[in-house]
Structures are given as C-alpha cells and as structure tokens.
N, C-alpha and C positions, 0 to 999 in steps of 0.2 A: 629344091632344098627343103628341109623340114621344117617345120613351124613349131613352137616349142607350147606347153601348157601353162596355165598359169603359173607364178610365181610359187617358186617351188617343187613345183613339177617336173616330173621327164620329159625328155623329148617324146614328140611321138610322130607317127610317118604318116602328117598332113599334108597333103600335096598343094601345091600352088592354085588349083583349080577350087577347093575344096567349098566355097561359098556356092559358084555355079552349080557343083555337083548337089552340095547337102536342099539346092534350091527346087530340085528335082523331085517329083512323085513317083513314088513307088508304083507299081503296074498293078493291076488288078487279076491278071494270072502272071504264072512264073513259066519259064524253061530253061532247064537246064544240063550241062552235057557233065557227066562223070569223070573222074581217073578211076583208075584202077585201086587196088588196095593198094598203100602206103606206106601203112606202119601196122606190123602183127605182132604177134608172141614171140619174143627170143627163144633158143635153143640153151635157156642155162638153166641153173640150180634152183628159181623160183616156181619151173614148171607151172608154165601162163596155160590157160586156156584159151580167153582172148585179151585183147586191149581195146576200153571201153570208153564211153565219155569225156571227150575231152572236151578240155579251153585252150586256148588259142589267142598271143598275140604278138604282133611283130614290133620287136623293141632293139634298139641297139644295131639293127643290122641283122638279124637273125627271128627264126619264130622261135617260140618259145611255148612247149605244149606239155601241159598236164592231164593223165587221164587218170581210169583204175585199172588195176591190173585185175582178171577176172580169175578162178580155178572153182571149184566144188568145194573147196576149202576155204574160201571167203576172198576177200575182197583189200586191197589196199592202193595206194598211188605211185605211180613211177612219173618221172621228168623228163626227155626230152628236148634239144636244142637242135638247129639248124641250119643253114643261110636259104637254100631252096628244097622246095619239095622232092624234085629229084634226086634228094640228100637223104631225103627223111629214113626211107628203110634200114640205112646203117648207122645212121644215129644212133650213140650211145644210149641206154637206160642207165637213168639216176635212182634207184629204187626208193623209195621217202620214207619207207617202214626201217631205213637206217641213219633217217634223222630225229630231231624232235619229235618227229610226229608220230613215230614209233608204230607199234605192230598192234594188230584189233582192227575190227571194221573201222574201214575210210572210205568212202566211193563217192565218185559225181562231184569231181571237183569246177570249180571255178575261179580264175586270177584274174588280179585287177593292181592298179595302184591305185592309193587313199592318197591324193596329192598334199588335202591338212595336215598329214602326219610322215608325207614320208615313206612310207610305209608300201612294200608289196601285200596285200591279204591274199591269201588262198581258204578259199570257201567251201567246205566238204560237208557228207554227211555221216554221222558214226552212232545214228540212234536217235541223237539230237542234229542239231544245227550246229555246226563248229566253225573253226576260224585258227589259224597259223595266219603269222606275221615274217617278213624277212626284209631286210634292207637291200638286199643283190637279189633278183631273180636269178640271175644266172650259178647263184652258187647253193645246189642243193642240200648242201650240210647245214645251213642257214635259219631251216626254217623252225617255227618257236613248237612249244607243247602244243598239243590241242586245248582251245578253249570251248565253251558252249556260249549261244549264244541269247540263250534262256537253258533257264533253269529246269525247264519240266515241259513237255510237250503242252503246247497252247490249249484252253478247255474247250474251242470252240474245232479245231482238231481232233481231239476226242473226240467228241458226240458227232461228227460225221467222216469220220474216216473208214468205218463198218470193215470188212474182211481186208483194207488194203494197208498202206506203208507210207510213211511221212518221208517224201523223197527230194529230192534235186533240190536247194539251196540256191536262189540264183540272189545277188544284192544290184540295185541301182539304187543311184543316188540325183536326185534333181538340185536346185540353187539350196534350199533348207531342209529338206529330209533326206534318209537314205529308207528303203524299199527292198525287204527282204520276201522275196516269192518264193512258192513250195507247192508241192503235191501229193496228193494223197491215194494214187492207182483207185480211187472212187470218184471219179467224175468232179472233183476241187479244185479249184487253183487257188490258194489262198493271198494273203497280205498282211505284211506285220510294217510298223514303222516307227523309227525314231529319226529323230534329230540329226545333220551333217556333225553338229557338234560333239552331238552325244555320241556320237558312234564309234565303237560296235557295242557299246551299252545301250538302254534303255528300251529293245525293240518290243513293242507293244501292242495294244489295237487292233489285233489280229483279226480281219475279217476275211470273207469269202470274197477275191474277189471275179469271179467267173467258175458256172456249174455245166452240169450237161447230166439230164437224167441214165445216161447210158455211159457208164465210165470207161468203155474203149472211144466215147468221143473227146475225151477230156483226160490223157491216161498220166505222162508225166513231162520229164525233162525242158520243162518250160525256159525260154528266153526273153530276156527283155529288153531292147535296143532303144537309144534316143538317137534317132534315122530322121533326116529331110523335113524337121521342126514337129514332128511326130513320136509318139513312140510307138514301137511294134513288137508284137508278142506272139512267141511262136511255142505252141505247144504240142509236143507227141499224142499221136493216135494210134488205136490198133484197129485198121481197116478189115472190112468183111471179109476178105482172103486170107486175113491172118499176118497178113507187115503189117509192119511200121511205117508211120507218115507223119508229115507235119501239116498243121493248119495254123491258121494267123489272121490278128486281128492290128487294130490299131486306136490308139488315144490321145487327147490333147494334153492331158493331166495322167498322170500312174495310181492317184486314185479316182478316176471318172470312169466311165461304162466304157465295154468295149466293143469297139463297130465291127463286123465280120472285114475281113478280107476276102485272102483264099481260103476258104474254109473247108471246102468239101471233098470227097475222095474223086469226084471229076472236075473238080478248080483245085486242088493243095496248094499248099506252098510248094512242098514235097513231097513226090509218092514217085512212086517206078512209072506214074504213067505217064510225067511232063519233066524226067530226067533220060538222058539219053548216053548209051553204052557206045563204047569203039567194042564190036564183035559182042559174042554172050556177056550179057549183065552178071554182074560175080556177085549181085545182091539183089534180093527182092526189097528190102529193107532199108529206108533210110530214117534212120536211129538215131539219140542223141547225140549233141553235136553241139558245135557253133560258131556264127558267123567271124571273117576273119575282121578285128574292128579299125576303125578310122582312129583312135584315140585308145591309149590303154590304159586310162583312166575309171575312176567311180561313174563317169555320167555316162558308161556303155554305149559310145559315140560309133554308128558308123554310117558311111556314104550312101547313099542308095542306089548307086549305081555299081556297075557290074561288080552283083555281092559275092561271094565264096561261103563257102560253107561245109567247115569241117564235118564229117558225122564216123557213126559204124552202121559198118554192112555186117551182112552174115551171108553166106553161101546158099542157096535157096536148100540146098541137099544136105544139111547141116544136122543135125539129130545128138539130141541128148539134153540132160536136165540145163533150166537156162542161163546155173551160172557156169556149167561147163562149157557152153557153147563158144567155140572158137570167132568170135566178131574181131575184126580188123577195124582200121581207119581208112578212108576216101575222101576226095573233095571234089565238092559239087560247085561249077563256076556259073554262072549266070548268063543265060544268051541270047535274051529279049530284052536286056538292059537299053532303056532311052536315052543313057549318055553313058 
C-alpha cells in the first residue's frame, strides 16, 4: 500500500519495504540493461525532430513525463501520461507552448511537488531560470506564466561561463533550504539557495559548486537525489568517442564537497560500456534524463535500489545540426542492484 507524504502532501508510491531499502548503499559501479526507444517525435503539425529531457514521476497510478520538444527552429515542452511503459509510445502529446506557458524557448524541464504550498512546479530554462506552477499535474492547460527565478544571470556565472550556456535547472530541497543547481557547458556546476520558506523567492549565494578543468568532464544536465541518507549527483559528460555519459558523486550536506563515485569513462554511472542492449544498441549515447523517484516531492527522494533511469538516446548513424538531431527516450534499469 502507499505511504503518503507529510501533511499536505500527495500520496506517493512508497512501498512497505522502503526504510530496509532507503538503508541500502549504493554500489560503487553500475550495470545496466536498456529498452528500446520509448517515446519519439509524433507525425503531426509541430514537426519534432527529437524528444529531449525529460522528468519523470509516478503519481496517481500513472507516470507522468515532461520533456522538450527539439526542431532547428527551437525548442519548447510537451506532457505526457501513462500507466506502463509499454503504453508510452502511444501516449498522447500535451504540447505546453498551448498553455500558459506559451511559445519562445522552454527546454530541460523538471517536476516536482512543493508539498508547503501545494503546489506542482515545473522547472525549465528560457534564458534565465523559470518556474510554472499547476495544482493538477495531470491537467496540462493548468500550468501558470513563466516566471524567473532571478532577475539577471548570477555575476559569478558571468565571469565563468566563457563560449558555453547557462543550462538544465535542477531544485532540491533539504529540512530548511531549497538548492537550485545549473550548468554552464564549461566545466561548472554551480549553486544558488534560498529558504523552504522563501521559496521560489529569494535564491541567492550562487557559488561554484563542483569544476573540472576540461569542460567535456563537467558538461550539463545535472541531477540531484536525496538516495539511502545521502545525496547523489549525476552529471552529463561528453566522453572521448564523442557520447554522452554520466558520472556521479555523492554528499552528506548539498552544500559540502563532493566524493567521486562512478566517475570515469571505465567506472560511469552511465556510458555504452556498463549498459547492456537486447540485439544492436539503438544508442551510443546516454543523455539527459532522470531517475524514476521514490517520492514526488521537493526533497528528490529516491530508493537506491534497483534504480531506473529515464534518458535520450540518439541513433549512432544520426547526422545533422544538434538541435535537428532526431533523440528519442529509453530507460535504463539497474542490474547489479544489492536489494
């Protein structure tokens, strides 16, 4: 049966076991076996290239996925709902550039519930840092304007961001602050933070926090999980062959140092070399993404045992500029999990 979140809160799909589990350490390497592509571009009037980024969580009986929608002509978000994966590829598209949230770059979204307020957020980026609010996830006419979530790109952002792009938006939230992380495709991961209270006001403090003098070791799409009384952070690489991969670290505090994990292109968390294909791998590439979570809450709660993990692939044989590139969505299951 479910276990429900604090007072106020949504249910969410805790299982009975969930203390043994969350009591569980994480591994020090991963493996993992793939699916196939999942969810691609429709055949309608929006003419996708791919479907990018997504978030992922399972609420009500259903998953419930936001990504971007990709073309050469920019960028925006589509919705998705589900019961099982085997469902996903006919799942309807909700397009979001026909709600509130209206048409202009949107990409690299993130959802969560703000259990203080009630509230679903969805966390995008449109230049700045933004934020949509909706009472029903499931209903995408719902969701509010965009807001910012600062006023001006952080000054410490500036002065080290050099030729890349202030990207991916990720928010957690511990007992007293909430934890706004971002990247800069130059070797940054940064951190801003305000208040549970204050929040989505006040985020501030913006420091560095994790570099890498080689900015394909440090490149974007960062996660950040409170997993098995730890948190864990996973951030996109672009490996000497030219994919995508992820590496991971872990911390006792979201602002204290972070310990390597799997870090390297022969330990990742994820790369092509410790995910495993039924027949030809339909991706060299495992891209931004994220894990499927324990809790669909602010405190980015999930089990550490056998994790999932949404992402996009792309076709190894793929060609063209990279927001034409036709990426799909996969998920990655876990299969050296200790419980």
């Amino acid at each position: 049966m479910p276990t429900f979140c604090a007072a106020g809160a949504v249910a969410s799909p805790i299982y009975n076991d969930l203390t043994s589990r969350q009591s569980s350490s994480l591994p020090s390497s991963f493996k993992w076996s793939s699916s196939g592509p999942l969810i691609g571009p429709k055949s309608d009037s929006h003419n996708l290239a791919g479907i990018k980024d997504p978030s992922i969580v399972y609420y009500n009986g259903e998953y419930h996925v936001f990504a971007s929608t990709a073309k050469a002509s920019g960028y925006n978000l589509v919705y998705i709902n589900f019961k099982d994966f085997s469902s996903a590829n006919s799942a309807q598209f909700h397009y979001l550039d026909q709600s509130k949230i209206g048409t202009g770059y949107r990409a690299a979204p993130q959802v969560f519930y703000f259990a203080p307020q009630k509230l679903w957020y969805l966390v995008y980026q449109n230049g700045n840092a933004a934020y949509s609010t909706n009472a029903d996830i499931s209903n995408p006419a719902g969701w509010s304007a965009p807001k910012n979530f600062f006023a001006s790109q952080p000054s410490i952002i500036t002065q080290n961001i050099g030729k890349g792009n202030w990207v991916d938006m990720w928010v957690i939230c511990d007992t007293a602050n909430c934890h706004l992380f971002s990247s800069d495709d130059n070797g940054h991961l940064y951190r801003s933070q305000t208040s549970v209270s204050n929040f989505p006001n006040g985020f501030g403090s913006t420091v560095i926090s994790l570099s890498d003098s080689n900015p394909n070791n440090l490149f974007e799409a960062s996660n950040v999980y409170n997993i098995g009384g730890k948190y864990l952070l996973l951030v996109e690489a672009v490996g000497s062959d030219g994919a995508r991969y992820f590496r991971s670290w872990t911390t006792t505090s979201l602002s204290g140092k972070w310990t390597p994990l799997a870090d390297s292109q022969n330990n990742p968390f994820a790369r092509s070399n410790n995910v495993a294909f039924s027949g030809t791998p339909w991706t060299k590439s495992i891209s931004h993404g994220e894990l499927v979570r324990t809790n669909v809450d602010q405190t980015m709660t999930v089990s550490p045992c056998k994790l999932r993990y949404l992402y996009q692939g792309l076709s190894p044989t793929a060609t063209g500029t990279y927001d034409g590139l036709p990426w799909k969505l996969g998920l990655l299951t876990q299969t050296n999990s200790a419980c």
